[in-house]
DOTOR-983951 format. One record per residue (C-alpha): x, y, z; residue number from 0. Coordinates in Angstrom, 1 decimal. Layout:
! residues N
{x: X; y: Y; z: Z; num: NUM} $
...
//
This chain:
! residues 245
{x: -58.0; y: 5.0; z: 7.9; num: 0} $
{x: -56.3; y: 1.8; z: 6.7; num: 1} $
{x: -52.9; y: 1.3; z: 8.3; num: 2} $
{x: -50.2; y: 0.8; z: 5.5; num: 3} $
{x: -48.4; y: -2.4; z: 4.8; num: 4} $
{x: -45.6; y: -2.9; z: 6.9; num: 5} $
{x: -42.7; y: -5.0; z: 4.9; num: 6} $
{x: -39.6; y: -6.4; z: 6.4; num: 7} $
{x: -36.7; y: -6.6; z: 3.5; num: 8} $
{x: -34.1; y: -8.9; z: 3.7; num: 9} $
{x: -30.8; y: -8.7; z: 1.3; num: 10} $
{x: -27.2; y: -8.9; z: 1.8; num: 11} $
{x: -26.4; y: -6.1; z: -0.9; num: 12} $
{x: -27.3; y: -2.7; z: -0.1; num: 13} $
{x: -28.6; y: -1.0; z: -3.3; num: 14} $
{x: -31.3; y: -3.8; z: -3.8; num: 15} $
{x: -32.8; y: -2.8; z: -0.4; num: 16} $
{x: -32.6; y: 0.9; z: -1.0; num: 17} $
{x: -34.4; y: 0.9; z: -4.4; num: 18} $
{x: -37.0; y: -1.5; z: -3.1; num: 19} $
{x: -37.7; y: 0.9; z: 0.2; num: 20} $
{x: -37.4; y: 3.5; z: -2.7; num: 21} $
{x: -40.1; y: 1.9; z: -4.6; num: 22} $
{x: -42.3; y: 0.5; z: -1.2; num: 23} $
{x: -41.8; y: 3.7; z: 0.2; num: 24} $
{x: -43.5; y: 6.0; z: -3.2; num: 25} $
{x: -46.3; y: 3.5; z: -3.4; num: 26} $
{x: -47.4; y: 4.0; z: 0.5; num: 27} $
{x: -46.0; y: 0.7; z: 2.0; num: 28} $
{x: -43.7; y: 1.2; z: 5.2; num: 29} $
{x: -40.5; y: -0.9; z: 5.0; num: 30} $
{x: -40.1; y: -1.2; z: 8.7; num: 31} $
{x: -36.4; y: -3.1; z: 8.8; num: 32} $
{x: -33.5; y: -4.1; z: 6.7; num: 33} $
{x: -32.3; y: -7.2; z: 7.1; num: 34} $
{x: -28.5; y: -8.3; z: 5.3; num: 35} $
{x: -29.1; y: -12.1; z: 6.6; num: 36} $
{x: -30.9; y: -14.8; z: 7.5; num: 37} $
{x: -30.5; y: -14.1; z: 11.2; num: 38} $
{x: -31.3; y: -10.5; z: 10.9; num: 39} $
{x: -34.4; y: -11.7; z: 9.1; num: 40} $
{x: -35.9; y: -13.6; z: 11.6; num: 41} $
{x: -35.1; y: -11.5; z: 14.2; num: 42} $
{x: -36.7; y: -8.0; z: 12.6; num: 43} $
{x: -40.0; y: -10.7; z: 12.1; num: 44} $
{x: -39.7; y: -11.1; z: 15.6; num: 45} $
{x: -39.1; y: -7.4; z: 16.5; num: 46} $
{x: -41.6; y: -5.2; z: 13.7; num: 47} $
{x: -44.3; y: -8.0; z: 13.1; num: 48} $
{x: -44.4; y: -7.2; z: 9.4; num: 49} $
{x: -47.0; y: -8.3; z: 7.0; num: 50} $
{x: -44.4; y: -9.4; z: 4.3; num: 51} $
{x: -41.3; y: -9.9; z: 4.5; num: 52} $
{x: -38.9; y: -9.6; z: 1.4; num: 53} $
{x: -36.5; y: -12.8; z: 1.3; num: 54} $
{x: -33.3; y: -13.3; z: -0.6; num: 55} $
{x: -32.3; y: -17.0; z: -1.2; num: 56} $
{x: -28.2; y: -16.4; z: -0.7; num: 57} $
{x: -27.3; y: -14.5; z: 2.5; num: 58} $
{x: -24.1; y: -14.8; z: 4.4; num: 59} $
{x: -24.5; y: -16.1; z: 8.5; num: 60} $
{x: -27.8; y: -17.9; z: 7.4; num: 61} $
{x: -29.8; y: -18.0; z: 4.1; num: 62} $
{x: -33.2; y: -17.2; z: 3.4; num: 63} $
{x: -34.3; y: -20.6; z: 3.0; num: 64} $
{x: -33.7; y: -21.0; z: 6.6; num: 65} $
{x: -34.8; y: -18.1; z: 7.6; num: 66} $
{x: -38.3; y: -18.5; z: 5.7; num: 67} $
{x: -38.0; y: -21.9; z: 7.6; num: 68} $
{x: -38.0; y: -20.1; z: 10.9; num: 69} $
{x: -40.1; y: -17.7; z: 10.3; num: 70} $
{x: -42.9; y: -20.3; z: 8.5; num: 71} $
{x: -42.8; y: -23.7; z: 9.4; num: 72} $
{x: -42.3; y: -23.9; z: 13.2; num: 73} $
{x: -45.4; y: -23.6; z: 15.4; num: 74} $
{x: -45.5; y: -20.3; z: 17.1; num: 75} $
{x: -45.9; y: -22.2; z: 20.6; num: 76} $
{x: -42.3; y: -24.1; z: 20.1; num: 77} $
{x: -40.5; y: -21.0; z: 19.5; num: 78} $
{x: -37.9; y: -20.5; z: 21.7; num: 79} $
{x: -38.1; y: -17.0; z: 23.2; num: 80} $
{x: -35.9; y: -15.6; z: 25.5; num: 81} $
{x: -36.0; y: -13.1; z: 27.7; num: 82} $
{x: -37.0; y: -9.8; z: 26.3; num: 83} $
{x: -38.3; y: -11.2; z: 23.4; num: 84} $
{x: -41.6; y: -11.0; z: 22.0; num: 85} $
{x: -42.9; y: -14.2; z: 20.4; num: 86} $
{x: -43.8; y: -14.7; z: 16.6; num: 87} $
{x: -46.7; y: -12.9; z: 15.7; num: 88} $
{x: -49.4; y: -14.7; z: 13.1; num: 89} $
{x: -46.9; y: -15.6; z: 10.4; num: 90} $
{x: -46.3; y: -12.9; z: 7.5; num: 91} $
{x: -46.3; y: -14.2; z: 4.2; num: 92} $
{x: -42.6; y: -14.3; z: 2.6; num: 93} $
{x: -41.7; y: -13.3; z: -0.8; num: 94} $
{x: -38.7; y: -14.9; z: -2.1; num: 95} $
{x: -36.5; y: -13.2; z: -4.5; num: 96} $
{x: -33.6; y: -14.4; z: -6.8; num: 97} $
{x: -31.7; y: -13.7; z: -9.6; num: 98} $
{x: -32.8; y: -16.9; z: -11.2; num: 99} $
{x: -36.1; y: -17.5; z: -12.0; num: 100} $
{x: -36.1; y: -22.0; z: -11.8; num: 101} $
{x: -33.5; y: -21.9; z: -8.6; num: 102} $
{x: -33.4; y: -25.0; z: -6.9; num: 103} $
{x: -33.7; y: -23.2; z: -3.6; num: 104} $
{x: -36.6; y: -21.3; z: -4.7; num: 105} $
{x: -38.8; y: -24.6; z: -4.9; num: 106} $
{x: -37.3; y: -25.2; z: -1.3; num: 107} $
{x: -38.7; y: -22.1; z: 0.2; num: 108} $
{x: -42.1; y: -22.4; z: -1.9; num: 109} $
{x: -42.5; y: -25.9; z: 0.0; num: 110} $
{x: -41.4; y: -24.3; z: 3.7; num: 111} $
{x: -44.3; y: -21.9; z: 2.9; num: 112} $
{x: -43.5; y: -19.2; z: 0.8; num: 113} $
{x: -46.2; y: -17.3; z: -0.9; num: 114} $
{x: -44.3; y: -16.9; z: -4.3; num: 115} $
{x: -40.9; y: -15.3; z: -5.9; num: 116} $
{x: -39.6; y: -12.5; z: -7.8; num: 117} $
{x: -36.7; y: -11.5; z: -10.0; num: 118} $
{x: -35.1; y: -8.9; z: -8.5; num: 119} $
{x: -35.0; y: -7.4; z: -11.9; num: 120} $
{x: -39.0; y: -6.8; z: -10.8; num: 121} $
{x: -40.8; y: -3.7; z: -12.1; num: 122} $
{x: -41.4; y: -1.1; z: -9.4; num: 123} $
{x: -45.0; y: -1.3; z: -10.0; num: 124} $
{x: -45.0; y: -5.0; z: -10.0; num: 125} $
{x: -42.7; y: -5.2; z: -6.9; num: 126} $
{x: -45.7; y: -2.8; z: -5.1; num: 127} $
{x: -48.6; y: -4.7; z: -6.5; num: 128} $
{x: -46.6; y: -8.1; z: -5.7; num: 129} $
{x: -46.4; y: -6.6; z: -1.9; num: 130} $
{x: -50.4; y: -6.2; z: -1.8; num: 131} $
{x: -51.7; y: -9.6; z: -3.4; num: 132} $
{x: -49.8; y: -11.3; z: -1.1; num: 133} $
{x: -50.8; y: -10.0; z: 1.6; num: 134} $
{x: -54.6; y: -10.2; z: 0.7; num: 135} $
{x: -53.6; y: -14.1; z: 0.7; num: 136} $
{x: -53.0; y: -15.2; z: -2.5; num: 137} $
{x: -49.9; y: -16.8; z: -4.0; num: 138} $
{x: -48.0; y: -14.4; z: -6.6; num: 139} $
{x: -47.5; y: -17.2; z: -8.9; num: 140} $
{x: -49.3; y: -17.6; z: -11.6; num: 141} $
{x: -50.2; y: -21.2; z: -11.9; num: 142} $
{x: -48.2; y: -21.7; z: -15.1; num: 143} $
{x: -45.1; y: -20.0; z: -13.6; num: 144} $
{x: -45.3; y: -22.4; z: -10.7; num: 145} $
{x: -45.9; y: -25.5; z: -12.9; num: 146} $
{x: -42.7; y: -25.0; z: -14.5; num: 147} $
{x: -40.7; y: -24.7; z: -11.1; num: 148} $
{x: -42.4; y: -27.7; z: -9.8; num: 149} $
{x: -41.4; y: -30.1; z: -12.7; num: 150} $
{x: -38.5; y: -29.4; z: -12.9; num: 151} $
{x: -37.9; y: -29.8; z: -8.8; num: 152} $
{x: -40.2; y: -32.3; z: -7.9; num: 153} $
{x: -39.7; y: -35.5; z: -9.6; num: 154} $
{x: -35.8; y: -35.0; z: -9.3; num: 155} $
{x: -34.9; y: -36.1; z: -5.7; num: 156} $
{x: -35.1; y: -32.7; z: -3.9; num: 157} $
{x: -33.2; y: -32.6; z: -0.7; num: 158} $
{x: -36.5; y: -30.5; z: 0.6; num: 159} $
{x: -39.5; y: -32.8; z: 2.3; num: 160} $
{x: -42.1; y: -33.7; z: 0.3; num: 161} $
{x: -45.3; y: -31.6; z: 2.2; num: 162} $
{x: -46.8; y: -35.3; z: 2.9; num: 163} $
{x: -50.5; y: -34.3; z: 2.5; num: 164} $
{x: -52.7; y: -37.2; z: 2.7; num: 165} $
{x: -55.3; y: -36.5; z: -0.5; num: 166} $
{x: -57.8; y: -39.2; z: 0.8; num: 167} $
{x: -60.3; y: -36.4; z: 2.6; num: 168} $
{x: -60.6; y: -34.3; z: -0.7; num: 169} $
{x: -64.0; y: -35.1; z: -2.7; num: 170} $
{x: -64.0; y: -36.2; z: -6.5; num: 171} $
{x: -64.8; y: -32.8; z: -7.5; num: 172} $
{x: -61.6; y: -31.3; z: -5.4; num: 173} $
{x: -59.2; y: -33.8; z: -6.3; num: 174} $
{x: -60.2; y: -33.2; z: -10.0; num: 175} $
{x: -60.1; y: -29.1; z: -9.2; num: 176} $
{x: -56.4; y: -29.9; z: -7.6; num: 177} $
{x: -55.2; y: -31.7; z: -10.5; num: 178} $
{x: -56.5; y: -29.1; z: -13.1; num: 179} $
{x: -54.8; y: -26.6; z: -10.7; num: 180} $
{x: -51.3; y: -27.5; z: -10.3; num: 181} $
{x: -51.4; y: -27.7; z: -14.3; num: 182} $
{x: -51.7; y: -24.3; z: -14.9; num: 183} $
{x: -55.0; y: -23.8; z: -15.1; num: 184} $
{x: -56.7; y: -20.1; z: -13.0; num: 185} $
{x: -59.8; y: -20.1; z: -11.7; num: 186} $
{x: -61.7; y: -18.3; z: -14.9; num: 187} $
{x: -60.6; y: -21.1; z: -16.9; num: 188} $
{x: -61.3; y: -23.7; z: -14.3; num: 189} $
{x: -64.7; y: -22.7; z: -14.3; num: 190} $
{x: -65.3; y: -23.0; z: -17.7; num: 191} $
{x: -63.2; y: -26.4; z: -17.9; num: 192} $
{x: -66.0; y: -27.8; z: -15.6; num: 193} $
{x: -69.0; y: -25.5; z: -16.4; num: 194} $
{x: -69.0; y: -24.0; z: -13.0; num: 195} $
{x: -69.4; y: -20.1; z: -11.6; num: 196} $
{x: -66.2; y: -19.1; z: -11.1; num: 197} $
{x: -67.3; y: -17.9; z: -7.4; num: 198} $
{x: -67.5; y: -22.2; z: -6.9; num: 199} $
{x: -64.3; y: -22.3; z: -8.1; num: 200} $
{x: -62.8; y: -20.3; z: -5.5; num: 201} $
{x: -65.1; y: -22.4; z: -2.8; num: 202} $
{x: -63.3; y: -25.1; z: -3.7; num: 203} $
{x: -60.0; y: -24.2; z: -3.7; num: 204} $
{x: -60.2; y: -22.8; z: -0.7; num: 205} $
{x: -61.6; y: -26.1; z: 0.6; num: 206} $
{x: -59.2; y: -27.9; z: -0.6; num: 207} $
{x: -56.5; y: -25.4; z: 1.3; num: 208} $
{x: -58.1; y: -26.0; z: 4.1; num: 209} $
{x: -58.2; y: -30.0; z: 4.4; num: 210} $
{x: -54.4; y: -30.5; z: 3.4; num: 211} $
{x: -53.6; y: -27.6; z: 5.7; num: 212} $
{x: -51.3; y: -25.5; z: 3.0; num: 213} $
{x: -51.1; y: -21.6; z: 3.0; num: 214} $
{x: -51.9; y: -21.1; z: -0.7; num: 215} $
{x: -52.3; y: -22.2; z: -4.3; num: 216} $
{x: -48.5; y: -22.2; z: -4.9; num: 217} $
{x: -48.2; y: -24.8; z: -2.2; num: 218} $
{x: -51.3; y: -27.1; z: -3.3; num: 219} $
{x: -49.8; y: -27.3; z: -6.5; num: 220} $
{x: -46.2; y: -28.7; z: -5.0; num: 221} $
{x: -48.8; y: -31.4; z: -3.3; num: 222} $
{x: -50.3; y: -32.7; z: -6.6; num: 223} $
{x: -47.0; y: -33.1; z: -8.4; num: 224} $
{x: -45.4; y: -34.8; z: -4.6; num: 225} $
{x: -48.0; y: -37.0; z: -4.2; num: 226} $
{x: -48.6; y: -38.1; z: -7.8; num: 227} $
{x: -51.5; y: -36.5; z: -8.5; num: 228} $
{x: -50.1; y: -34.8; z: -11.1; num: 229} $
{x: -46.6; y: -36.4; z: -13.0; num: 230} $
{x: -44.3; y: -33.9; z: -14.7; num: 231} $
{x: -44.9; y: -35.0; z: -17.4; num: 232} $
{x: -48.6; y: -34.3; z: -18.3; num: 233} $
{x: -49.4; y: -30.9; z: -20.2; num: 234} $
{x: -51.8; y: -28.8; z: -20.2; num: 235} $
{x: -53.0; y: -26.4; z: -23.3; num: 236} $
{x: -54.6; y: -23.6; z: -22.1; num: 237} $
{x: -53.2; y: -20.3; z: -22.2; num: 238} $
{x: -50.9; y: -19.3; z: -19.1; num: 239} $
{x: -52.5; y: -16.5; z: -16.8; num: 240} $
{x: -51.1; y: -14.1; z: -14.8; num: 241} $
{x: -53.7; y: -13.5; z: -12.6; num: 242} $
{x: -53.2; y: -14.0; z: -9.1; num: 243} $
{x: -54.6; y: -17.2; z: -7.5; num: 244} $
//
């Protein structure tokens, strides 16, 4: 029997982390901590080994951009752990969630790693099925959604570190795939953009993942805008999906 999702949720006010253990709870996925900052955050990682954890942005003590920091960016073999503790197990994937849906701190957590963000006005069935694509490891994002964030962030001076990915190892056929990416397009449309199966499509993003060493679509698509690949101001026309990347 498959062993339910384990989530960590992180939130300084109390009724948004009892309605989402509420909601994570009816839908079979074991909240396995509360967290009410940053600190707290990093240390219930550290303590349950979640698979996702839950992140607000705007915690007292320490935020969650930090916290996502800790928890995503630092190799496992330079954490500091005491005595008693138990180091970081394989990194969860973090869900960041706000109240507004282009905050500037959002776009800094997306670059430290995080796998995508939510309103916390979220549906409960979205919130569940948000839980489980991530999870699988895909970003939550649609592309389109993520375009957005990125213009408006990336070109603008962002006190968060550009990602620094060096493009030169990606092949025509990827660095064309990456561009159509990070402007909106999904993978179904990709394929038909460059008449390929849509099974190649994933082949290639996943390549391209792989060379630039970036967790997942919502973090390749920060690279083409932070390297140029992509300027903020080019458009693209097709539709904007939904589906997961």
């Amino acid at each position: 029997m498959t062993e339910p999702l384990r989530v960590v949720v992180a939130d300084d006010q109390t009724l948004v982390r009892t309605g989402f253990r509420m909601i994570l709870d009816a839908d079979g996925i074991d909240v396995v901590a509360e967290a009410t900052n940053g600190a707290e955050a990093v240390e219930a990682v550290r303590r349950t080994r979640p698979d996702v954890v839950l992140m607000d942005v705007r915690m007292p003590e320490m935020d969650g951009l930090e916290a996502t920091r800790r928890i995503l960016t630092v190799p496992r073999a330079l954490h500091s752990v005491r005595a008693g503790e138990t180091p970081f197990p394989d990194e969860p994937r973090v869900i960041i969630l706000t109240t507004f849906d282009l905050d500037r701190y959002v776009y800094a957590a997306l670059a430290a790693g995080a796998s995508g963000f939510l309103l916390k006005d979220v549906t409960p069935e979205y919130l569940a099925a948000a839980v489980r694509t991530v999870r699988t490891g895909d970003a939550l994002l649609a592309p389109a959604i993520t375009r957005r964030l990125v213009q408006r962030f990336a070109q603008r001076g962002s006190d968060t570190a550009a990602l620094h990915r060096d493009l030169a190892s990606l092949t025509p056929r990827e660095l064309e795939v990456l561009g159509l990416l990070a402007r909106g397009l999904s993978n179904a449309e990709l394929a038909t953009r460059l008449h390929l199966a849509e099974a190649t499509v994933k082949t290639h993003v996943a390549r391209i993942l792989a060379k630039l060493g970036l967790r997942d679509r919502v973090q390749a698509v920060i690279v083409a805008y932070e390297t140029g690949l992509v300027s903020a101001g080019e458009r693209e026309t097709a539709r904007e999906s939904t589906e997961p990347a």
